[in-house]
C-alpha positions as CSV (number, residue, x, y, z in Angstrom):
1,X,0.0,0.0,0.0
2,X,2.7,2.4,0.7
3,X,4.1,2.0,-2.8
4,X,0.7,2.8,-4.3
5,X,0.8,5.9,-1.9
6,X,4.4,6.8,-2.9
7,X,3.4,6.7,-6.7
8,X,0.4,8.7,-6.5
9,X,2.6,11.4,-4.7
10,X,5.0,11.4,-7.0
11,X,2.9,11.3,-9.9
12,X,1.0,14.6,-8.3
13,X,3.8,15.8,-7.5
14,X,4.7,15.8,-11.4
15,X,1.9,17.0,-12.4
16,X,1.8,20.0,-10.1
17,X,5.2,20.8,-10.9
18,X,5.2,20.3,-14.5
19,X,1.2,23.1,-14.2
20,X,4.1,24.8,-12.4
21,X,6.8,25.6,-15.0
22,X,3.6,25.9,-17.6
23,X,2.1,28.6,-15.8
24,X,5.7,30.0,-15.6
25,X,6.4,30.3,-19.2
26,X,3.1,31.8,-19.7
27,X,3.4,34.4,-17.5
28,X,7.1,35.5,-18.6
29,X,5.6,34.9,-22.4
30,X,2.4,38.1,-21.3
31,X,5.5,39.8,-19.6
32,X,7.6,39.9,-22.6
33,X,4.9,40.2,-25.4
34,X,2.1,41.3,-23.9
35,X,-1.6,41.6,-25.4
36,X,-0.1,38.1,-27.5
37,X,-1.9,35.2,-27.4
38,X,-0.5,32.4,-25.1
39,X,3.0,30.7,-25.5
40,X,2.2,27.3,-25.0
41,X,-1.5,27.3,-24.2
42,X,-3.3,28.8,-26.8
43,X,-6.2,30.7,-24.1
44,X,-8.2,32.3,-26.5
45,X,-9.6,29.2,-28.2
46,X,-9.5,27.7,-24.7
47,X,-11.5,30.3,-23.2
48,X,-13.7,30.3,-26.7
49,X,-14.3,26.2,-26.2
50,X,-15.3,26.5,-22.3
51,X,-17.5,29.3,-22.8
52,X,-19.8,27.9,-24.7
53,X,-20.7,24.6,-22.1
54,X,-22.9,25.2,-19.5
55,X,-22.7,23.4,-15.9
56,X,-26.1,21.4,-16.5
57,X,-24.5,19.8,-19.8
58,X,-23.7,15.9,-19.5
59,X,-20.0,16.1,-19.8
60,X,-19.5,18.5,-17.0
61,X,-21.3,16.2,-15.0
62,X,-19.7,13.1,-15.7
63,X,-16.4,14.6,-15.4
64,X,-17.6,16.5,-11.4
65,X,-18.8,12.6,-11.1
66,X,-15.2,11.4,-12.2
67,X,-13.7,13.4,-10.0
68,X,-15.3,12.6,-7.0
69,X,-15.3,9.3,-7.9
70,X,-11.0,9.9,-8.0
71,X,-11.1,11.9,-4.8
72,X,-13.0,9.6,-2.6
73,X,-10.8,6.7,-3.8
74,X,-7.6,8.7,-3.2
75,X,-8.8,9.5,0.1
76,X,-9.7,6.0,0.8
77,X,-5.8,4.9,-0.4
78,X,-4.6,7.1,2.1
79,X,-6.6,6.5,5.5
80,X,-5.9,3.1,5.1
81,X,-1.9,3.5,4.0
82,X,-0.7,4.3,7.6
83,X,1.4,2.5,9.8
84,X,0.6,-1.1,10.9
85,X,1.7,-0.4,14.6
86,X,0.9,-3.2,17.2
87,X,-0.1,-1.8,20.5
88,X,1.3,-2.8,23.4
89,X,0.2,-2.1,27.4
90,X,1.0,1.3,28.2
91,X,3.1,2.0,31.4
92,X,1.2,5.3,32.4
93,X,-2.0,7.0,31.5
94,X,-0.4,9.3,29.5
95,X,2.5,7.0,27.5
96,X,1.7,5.3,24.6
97,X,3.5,2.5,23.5
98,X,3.8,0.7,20.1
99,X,6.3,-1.2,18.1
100,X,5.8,-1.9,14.2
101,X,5.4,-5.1,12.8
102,X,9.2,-5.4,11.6
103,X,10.5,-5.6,14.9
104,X,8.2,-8.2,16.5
105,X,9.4,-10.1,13.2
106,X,12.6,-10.1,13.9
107,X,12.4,-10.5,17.6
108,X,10.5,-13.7,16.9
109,X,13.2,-14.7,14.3
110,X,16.1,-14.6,16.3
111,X,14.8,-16.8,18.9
112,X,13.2,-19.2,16.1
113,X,16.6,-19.2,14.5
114,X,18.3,-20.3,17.4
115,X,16.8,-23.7,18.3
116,X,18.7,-26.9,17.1
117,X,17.8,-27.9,13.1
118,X,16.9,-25.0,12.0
119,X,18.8,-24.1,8.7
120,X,16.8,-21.1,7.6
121,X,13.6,-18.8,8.9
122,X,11.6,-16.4,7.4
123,X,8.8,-14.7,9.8
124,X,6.2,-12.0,9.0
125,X,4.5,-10.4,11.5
126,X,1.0,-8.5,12.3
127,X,-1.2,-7.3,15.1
128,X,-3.1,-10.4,14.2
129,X,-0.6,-13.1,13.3
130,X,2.9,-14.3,13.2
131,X,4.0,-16.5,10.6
132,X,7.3,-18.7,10.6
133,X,8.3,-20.4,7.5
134,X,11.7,-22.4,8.8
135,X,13.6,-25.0,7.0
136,X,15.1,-27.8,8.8
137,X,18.7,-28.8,8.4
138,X,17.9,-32.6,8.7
139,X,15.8,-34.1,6.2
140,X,13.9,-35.5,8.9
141,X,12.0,-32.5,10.6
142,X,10.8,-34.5,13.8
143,X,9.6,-32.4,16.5
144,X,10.8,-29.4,15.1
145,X,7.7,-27.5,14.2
146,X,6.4,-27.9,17.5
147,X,9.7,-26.6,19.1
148,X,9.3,-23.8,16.6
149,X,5.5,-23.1,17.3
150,X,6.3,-23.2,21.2
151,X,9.2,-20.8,20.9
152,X,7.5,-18.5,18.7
153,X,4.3,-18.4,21.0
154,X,6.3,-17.7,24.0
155,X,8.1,-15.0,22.2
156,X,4.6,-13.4,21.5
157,X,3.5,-14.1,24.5
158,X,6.5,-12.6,26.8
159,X,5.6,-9.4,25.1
160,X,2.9,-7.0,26.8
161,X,1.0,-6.7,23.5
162,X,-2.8,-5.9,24.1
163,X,-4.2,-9.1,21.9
164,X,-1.9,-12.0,21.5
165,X,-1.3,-12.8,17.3
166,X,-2.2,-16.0,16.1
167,X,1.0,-18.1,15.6
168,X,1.4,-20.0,12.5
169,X,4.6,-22.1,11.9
170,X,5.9,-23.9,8.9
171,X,8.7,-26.2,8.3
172,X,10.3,-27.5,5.5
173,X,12.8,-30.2,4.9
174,X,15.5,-30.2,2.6
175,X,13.8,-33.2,0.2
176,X,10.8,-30.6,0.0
177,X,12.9,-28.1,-1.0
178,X,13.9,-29.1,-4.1
């Protein structure tokens, strides 16, 4: 979602800058030749074409509906483009206390990481789950995904989050691998 967010910015961005220089030019072109006709935009036949369409004609409206139809969607894309911040207890009345996704990830990947087998681990985190994906360094994985799913869970759970994720855990073997 943030990319989305970061090219619609951008792209805006563009466009403003590039109505920017536009109305730049034009404005040095009246400087330098003034009563002329526009540089770039030609404003006469412009203000000719618009002044014949009236608000109550169909294209006006399904452009206003357009529009709105843009707006409400880019407004949309960026209420729900925030931060993904898990919430943990807070210490006073007046702290607040959060920690992003990222870090319970890797919190719960060093401890997965370090129990016996494990050749490789991969874990994603949200407010509502945690997801391993370890490989095991024997072909036979044994007890190992239970190992994994206990470690994990106690890593959630010696954290004072507010709701305890749902812990998911899977384990590969090297035969499955290939």
């Amino acid at each position: 979602m943030r990319f989305l967010v970061r090219l619609i910015t951008t792209l805006l961005g563009l466009a403003v800058a590039a109505a920017g220089v536009l109305l730049a030019i034009e404005a040095v072109a009246a400087l330098v030749r003034p009563g002329a006709g526009g540089l770039v935009v030609p404003w006469e036949r412009v203000h000719a074409a618009l002044s014949v369409v009236s608000w109550d004609d169909a294209p006006v409206r399904v452009s206003a509906a357009v529009l709105v139809v843009v707006g409400l969607l880019l407004l949309l894309i960026a209420t729900t483009s925030g931060r993904r911040d898990i919430r943990l207890h807070d210490p006073a009345p007046e702290v607040t206390v959060t920690t992003d996704p990222r870090s319970l990830a890797r919190l719960v990947g060093h401890q997965v990481r370090d129990q016996d087998g494990v050749a490789t681990a991969s874990v994603t985190a949200s407010a509502k789950r945690v997801q391993v994906r370890a490989s095991s360094q024997f072909r036979e994985a044994g007890d190992l995904r239970g190992r994994l799913t206990e470690t994990a869970e106690h890593a959630v759970q010696d954290l004072p989050l507010r709701s305890t994720p749902k812990v998911l855990v899977q384990v590969s073997t090297p035969k499955e691998r290939r």
